[in-house]
N, C-alpha and C positions, 0 to 999 in steps of 0.2 A: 504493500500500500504506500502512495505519496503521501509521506504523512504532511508535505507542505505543498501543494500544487502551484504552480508558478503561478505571480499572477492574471500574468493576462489569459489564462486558461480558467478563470473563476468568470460565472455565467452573470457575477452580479457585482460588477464593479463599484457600482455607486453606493451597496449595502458595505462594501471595505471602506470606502470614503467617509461615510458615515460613522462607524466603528471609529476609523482613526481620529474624526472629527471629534468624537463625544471621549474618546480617552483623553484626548489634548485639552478639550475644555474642561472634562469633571476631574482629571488631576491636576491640573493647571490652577485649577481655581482652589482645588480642595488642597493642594496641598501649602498654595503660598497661605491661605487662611489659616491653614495647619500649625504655620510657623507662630502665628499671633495665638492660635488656642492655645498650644503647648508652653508659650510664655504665659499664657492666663493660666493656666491650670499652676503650671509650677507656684506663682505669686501668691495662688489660690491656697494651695496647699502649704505653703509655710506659713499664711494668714490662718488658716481655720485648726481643727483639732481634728485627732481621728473618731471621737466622737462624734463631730459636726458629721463626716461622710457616713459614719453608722449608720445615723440617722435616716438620713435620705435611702439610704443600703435597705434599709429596713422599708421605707416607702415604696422606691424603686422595685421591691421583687412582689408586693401588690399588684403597682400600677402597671409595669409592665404585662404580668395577665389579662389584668383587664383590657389592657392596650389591642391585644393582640384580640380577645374575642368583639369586640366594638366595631375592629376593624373587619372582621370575617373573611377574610379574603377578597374582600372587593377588589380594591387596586390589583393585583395579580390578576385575577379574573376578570378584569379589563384592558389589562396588558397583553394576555396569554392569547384569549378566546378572541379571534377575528370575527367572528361571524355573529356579535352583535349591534342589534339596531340602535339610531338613536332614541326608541323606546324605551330597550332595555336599559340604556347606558342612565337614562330619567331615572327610572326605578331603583337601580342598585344605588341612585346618586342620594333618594330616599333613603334606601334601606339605609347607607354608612352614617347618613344622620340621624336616623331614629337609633341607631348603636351606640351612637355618641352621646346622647340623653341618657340613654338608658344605664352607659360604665359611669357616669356621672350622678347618677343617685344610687346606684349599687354603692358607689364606693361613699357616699353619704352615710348608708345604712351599716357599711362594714366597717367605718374609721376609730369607733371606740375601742368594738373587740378587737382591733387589729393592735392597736395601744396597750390592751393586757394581755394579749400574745406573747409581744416581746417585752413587756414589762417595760415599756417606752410612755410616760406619758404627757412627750411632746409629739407623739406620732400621729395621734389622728387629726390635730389641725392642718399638718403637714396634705396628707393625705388625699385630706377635703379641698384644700387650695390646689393642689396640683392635678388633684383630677378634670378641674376646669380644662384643661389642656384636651380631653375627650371630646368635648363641646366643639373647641377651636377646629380642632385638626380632624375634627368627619367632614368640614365644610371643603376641605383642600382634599382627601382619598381619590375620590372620580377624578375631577379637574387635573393632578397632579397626572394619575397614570395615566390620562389622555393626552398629556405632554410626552411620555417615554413614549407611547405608541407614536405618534405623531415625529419619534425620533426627534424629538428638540432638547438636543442634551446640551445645548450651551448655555439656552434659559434657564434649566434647570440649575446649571452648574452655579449659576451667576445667581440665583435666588439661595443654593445652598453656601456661596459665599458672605454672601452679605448678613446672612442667619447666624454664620460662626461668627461675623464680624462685631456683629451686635449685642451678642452670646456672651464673648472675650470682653468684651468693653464693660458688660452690666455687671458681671460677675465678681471682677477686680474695684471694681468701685465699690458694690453692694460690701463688699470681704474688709474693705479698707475704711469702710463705715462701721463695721463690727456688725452688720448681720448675722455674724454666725453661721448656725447653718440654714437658714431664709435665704443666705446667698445663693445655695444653689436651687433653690424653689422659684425664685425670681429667673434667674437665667432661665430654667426650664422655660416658663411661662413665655418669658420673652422671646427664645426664637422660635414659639410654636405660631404665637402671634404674627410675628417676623414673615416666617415662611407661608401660615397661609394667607394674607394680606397678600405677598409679593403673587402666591399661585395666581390666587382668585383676580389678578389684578392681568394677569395676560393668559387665562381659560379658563374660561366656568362653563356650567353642564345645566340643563333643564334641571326640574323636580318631578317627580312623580311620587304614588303610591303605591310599593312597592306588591308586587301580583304574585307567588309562590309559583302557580301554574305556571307564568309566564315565563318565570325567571327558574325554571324546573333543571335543564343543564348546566347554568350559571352556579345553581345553587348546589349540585353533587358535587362542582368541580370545587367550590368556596367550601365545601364541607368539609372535603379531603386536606386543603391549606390548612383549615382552620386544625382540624385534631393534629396536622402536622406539626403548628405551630405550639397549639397548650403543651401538646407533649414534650417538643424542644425545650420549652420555655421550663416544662417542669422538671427539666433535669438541667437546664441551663442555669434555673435560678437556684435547685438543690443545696448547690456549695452554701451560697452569700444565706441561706435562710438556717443550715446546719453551723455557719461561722458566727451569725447574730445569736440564733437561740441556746448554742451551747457554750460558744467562746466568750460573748459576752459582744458590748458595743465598741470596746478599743479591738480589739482582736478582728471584727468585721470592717472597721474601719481602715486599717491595716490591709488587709486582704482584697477590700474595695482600690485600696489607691494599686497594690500591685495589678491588680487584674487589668485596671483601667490602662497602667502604663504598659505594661508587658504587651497587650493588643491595640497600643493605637496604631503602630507601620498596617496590621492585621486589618482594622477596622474601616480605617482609613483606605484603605487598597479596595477591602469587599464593600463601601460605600461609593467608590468610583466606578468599580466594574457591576455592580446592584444596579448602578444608574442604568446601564448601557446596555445588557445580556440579555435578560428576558425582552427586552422589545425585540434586539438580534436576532434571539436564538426562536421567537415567534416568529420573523419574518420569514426564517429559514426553515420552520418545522416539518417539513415536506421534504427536504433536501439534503439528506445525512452527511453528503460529502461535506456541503457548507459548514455544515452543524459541527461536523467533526472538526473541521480546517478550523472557525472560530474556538471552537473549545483547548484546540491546541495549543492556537497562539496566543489567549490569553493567559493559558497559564502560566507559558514561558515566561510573559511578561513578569505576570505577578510574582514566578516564583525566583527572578532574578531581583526585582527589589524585596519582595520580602523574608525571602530566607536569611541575605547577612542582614538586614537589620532588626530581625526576632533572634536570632542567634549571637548576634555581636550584642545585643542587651544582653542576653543572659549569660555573657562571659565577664562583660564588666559591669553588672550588678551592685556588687559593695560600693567600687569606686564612685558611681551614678549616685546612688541613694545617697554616701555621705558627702556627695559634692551638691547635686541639684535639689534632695529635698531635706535634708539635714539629719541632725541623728536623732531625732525622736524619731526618725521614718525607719531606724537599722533592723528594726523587726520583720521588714517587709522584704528583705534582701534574699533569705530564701524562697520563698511563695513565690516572689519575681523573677528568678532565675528560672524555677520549675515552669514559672507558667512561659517567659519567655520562650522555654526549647518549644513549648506546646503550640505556642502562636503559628512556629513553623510548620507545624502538618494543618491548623488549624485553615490556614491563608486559603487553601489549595480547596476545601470544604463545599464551600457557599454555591460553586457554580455548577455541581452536580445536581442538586432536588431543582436546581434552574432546569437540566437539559431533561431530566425529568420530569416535572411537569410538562414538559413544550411536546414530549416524544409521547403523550397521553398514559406516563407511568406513575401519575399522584398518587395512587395508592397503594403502588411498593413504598414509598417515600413514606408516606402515612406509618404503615406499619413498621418500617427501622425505626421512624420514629418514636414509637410507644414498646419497641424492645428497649432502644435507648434508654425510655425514662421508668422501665422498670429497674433496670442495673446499674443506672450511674446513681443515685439516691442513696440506694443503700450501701454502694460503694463510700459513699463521702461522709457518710454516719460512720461507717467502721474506721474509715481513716483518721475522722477526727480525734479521733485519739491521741492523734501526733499531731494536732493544731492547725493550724492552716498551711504547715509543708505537704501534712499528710494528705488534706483536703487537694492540693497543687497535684500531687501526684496521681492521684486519681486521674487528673483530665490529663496528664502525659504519658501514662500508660496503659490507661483502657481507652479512650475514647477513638484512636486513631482503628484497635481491635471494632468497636463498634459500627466506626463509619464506612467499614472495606466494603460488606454489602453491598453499598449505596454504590460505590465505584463499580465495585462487578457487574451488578443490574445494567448501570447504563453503559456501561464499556460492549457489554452485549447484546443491548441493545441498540447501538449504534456502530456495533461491528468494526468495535476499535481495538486493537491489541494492547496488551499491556505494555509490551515492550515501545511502542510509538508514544505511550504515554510518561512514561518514564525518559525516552530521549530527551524528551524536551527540558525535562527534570535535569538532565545531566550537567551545562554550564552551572546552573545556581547550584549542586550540590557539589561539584569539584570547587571551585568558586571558595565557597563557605567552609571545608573542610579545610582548605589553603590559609583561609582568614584566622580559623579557631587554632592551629598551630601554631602561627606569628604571634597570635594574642597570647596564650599560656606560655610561649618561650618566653615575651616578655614578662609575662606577672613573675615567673620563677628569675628572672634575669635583674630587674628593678629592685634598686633599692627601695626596702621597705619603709624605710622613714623620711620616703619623699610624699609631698602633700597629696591628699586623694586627688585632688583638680589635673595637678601634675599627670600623673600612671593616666587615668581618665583618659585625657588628651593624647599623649603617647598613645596608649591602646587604643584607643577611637582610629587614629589619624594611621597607624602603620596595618591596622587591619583593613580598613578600607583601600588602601592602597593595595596590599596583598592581593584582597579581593578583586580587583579592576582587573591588575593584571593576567588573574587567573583565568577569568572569565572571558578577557581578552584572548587568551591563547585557545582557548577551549569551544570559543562561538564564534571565528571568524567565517565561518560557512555560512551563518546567518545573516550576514550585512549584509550582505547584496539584498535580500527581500527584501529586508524591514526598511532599507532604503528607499526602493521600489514603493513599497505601502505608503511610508511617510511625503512621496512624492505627488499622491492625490489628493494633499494638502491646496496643491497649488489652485485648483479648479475646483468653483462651488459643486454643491453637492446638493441634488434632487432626490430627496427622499423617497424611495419607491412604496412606502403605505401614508406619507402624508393622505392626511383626511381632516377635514373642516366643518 
C-alpha cells in the first residue's frame, strides 16, 4: 500500500488545501494565544493555593458530566451526518437549548449534596455560578458545528483566539485582586461568553421544536456519542474525584495542576486537529484511501511535535516545577513526570473514535468505551494507595492496554496495516529516544549545585537540539511532500461542502 500517494494523484485537491489551510490557522492562532495562557496560568498558579484548584477540581468533575449530557451529541451529529435538512438542523438547534436549561437546574438541585460529598462547603455556590455556562454555550452547539462543516477553520481559529485572549487577561487580574479561587469561575464564564457572542455573531441556525420521529437517525447516532462520552468522562474524571475524596483538597489540587501541565502540548494539538478532522474525515467518508492518507498525515504531524514535548516535560520535571511554579508545587513533580510519558501515547488517541464515527463504527467506540470505565475506576481506587503517583500510573500503564481495541477496529476497518501506521510513528520516536539520552547524560553530567533555572535551560535547549537533528536525518524523505502540501497555500481554497 502507498501509505503516502503523491499529490497530484489525490482526487480532491482542494479538500488538502483546506486541511492545510485550517492547520495553519487553528495552530497558528492556538498556539501564539498559547504562549499568553501559559504565562496566565503560570502567574495564576503562584497567585492562588492548591486549595483554590481543588476546589474548582471538585466542581469541574460535576460540571463537566453534565456538560457532556446537555450537549448530547448535537454538534458531532451535525458535523458527521451530511444528509440533514435545514429542518432538522432547526430542531436539534432546539433540542441543544432545551439541554442547556435543563444541566442548569439539575445542577441547581445537585449543588448542596454535591458540597457534602466532598465535605467542601464553598462548593455549591461555585457550582451554581458556573453552571450558567450550560445556558451560554447550547446557544453556540449548532451554529458552531455548522462553521466546521462549512470548513471555516480560520473563523473558528480566530474566535478561539481571542476567547484564550480574554480568558489570560481576566484570570490574572481577577488572581491579582485576591479572588481566590472565583478566579477561575470568572475566567470560565468569560470565555464561554466570549466565544458564543463571537459564534452567534458570524452563524446562527433557525429554532424549532425539537420532533423525536423526525430526528429518529440523528438521534441513534447522538445516543451512541452520548454513552461514548458519560463513559469517557467517567473514567476520565475517576482519578480527580478518587484524588478529592480520598486524598483530600491539597493533594487534588496538586494532581489538578500536574495533569493540566503535563497535557497542555497534548490538549493543545487535539484542540487544533478537533477543529479540522471530523468535518475532513466527513467529507471523505466514502473514500478510504482519503480517509487513510488524512489519518496518516496527521498523525505524523502530531506525533512529531508532541512526542518530544510530552517526553522532554517529563524528563525535566523537578527542574520545571522548582523553576516555573515554585516549591510548594514539588509534590507534583512525580504525578507530572508519570502523566507527562502518558501524554505521549495519549496525543495519538482522539483521532480514532473520529475515523470511527465517520466509517459508521459509533458503536464499537461506544462499547470500548464503557469497558474503559468499568476498569480504569477501580484501577485508581486501588492505586490510590500510593497517592497520586499511584493514581499517574494507572493512566501510563493500562490505559494505552485499553485503547489498542479502538486502533485495531479501525485499522480494519479501513484496511490499514499496522506496520504503515507505525512508519509514520518512526521520525518522532527515533527523534525522542535521541533527545531523552542527551537529557539524562546531562542530569548525570551537571553539576548538582547549579540553580534549577540553570540544568532547566541547559536541558530544555540541548534536547531540543538533539531532537531536530534526529528527526532531520530520519525524515528527509518526507520534505518533498509536505513541501508540495504547504505549497497550496499559495491559491484560495473552495471548499467543496461549503453550504449557506
Amino acid at each position: 500500500m502507498d501509505v503516502f500517494p503523491p499529490i497530484t494523484d489525490i482526487e480532491k485537491p482542494d479538500l488538502d488545501g483546506s486541511l492545510v489551510h485550517g492547520l495553519v490557522w487553528a495552530g497558528g492562532v492556538r498556539w501564539s494565544s498559547q504562549i499568553i495562557t501559559w504565562a496566565s496560568t503560570l502567574i495564576v498558579a503562584r497567585l492562588l493555593m492548591p486549595e483554590d484548584y481543588g476546589i474548582l477540581g471538585m466542581a469541574t468533575v460535576y460540571l463537566g458530566l453534565i456538560t457532556l449530557i446537555s450537549e448530547f451529541g448535537v454538534g458531532t451529529a451535525v458535523v458527521t451526518l451530511r444528509e440533514l435538512s435545514p429542518d432538522h438542523l432547526a430542531q436539534l438547534n432546539g433540542l441543544a437549548i432545551l439541554l442547556g436549561f435543563a444541566g442548569f437546574a439539575v445542577s441547581c438541585a445537585v449543588a448542596v449534596p454535591l458540597g457534602i460529598f466532598f465535605a467542601s462547603p464553598r462548593l455549591p455556590w461555585v457550582v451554581i455560578v458556573m453552571s450558567a455556562n450550560f445556558v451560554v454555550s447550547s446557544f453556540r452547539s449548532v451554529p458552531s458545528a455548522l462553521l466546521q462543516k462549512d470548513l471555516r477553520f480560520k473563523l473558528l481559529s480566530v474566535i478561539e483566539g481571542s476567547r484564550a485572549l480574554s480568558l489570560a487577561i481576566v484570570t490574572v487580574l481577577a488572581a491579582w485582586m485576591g479572588f481566590r479561587y472565583w478566579t477561575l469561575v470568572i475566567g470560565s464564564i468569560t470565555g464561554t461568553l466570549i466565544d458564543t457572542g463571537l459564534t452567534l455573531s458570524r452563524r446562527r441556525c433557525a429554532f424549532a421544536w425539537p420532533r423525536p420521529g423526525s430526528l429518529r437517525h440523528a438521534i441513534r447516532f447522538t445516543r451512541h456519542i452520548l454513552i461514548s462520552r458519560l463513559a469517557w468522562y467517567s473514567y476520565t474524571s475517576a482519578d480527580l474525584v478518587i484524588s478529592g475524596r480520598i486524598l483530600g483538597e491539597k493533594a487534588l489540587g496538586v494532581y489538578s495542576i500536574a495533569w493540566n501541565i503535563a497535557n497542555i502540548p497534548v490538549d493543545k494539538l487535539a484542540g487544533v486537529i478537533n477543529s479540522v478532522t471530523p468535518a475532513l474525515f466527513s467529507a471523505v467518508q466514502k473514500e478510504r484511501v482519503l480517509l487513510r492518507r488524512y489519518l496518516l498525515n496527521l498523525t505524523e504531524g502530531i506525533s512529531l511535535i508532541a512526542f518530544p514535548a510530552s517526553l522532554g516535560l517529563g524528563l525535566v520535571a523537578p527542574e520545571f516545577v522548582a523553576t516555573v511554579l515554585g516549591q510548594k508545587w514539588m509534590p507534583a513533580v512525580v504525578p507530572l513526570r508519570l502523566l507527562a510519558f502518558f501524554a505521549s501515547f495519549r496525543c495519538l488517541a482522539p483521532m480514532i473514535p473520529v475515523a470511527l464515527n465517520t466509517i459508521g463504527e459509533s458503536g464499537f467506540a461506544m462499547w470500548n468505551s464503557i469497558a474503559a470505565a468499568l476498569v480504569m475506576p477501580a484501577s485508581f481506587l486501588v492505586a490510590s494507595r500510593w497517592g497520586n503517583s499511584g493514581i499517574a500510573t494507572v493512566w501510563l500503564l493500562l490505559y494505552p492496554l485499553v485503547a489498542v481495541p479502538l486502533f485495531q477496529r479501525a485499522f480494519r476497518k479501513m484496511d490499514l496495516p499496522w506496520k504503515d501506521y507505525l512508519r509514520v510513528l518512526r521520525p518522532a520516536m527515533l527523534g525522542s529516544l535521541v533527545m531523552g539520552v542527551v537529557v539524562l547524560l546531562l542530569k548525570r553530567s551537571l553539576p548538582p549545585g547549579r540553580p534549577a533555572a540553570l540544568r532547566l535551560t541547559i536541558e530544555v535547549l540541548s534536547g531540543a537540539a538533539a531532537y531536530v537533528l534526529a528527526t532531520g536525518a530520519v525524515n528527509f524523505r518526507r520534505r518533498h511532500d509536505l513541501l508540495k502540501i504547504l505549497q497550496m497555500l499559495r491559491s484560495p481554497i473552495s471548499s467543496p461542502v461549503q453550504s449557506r
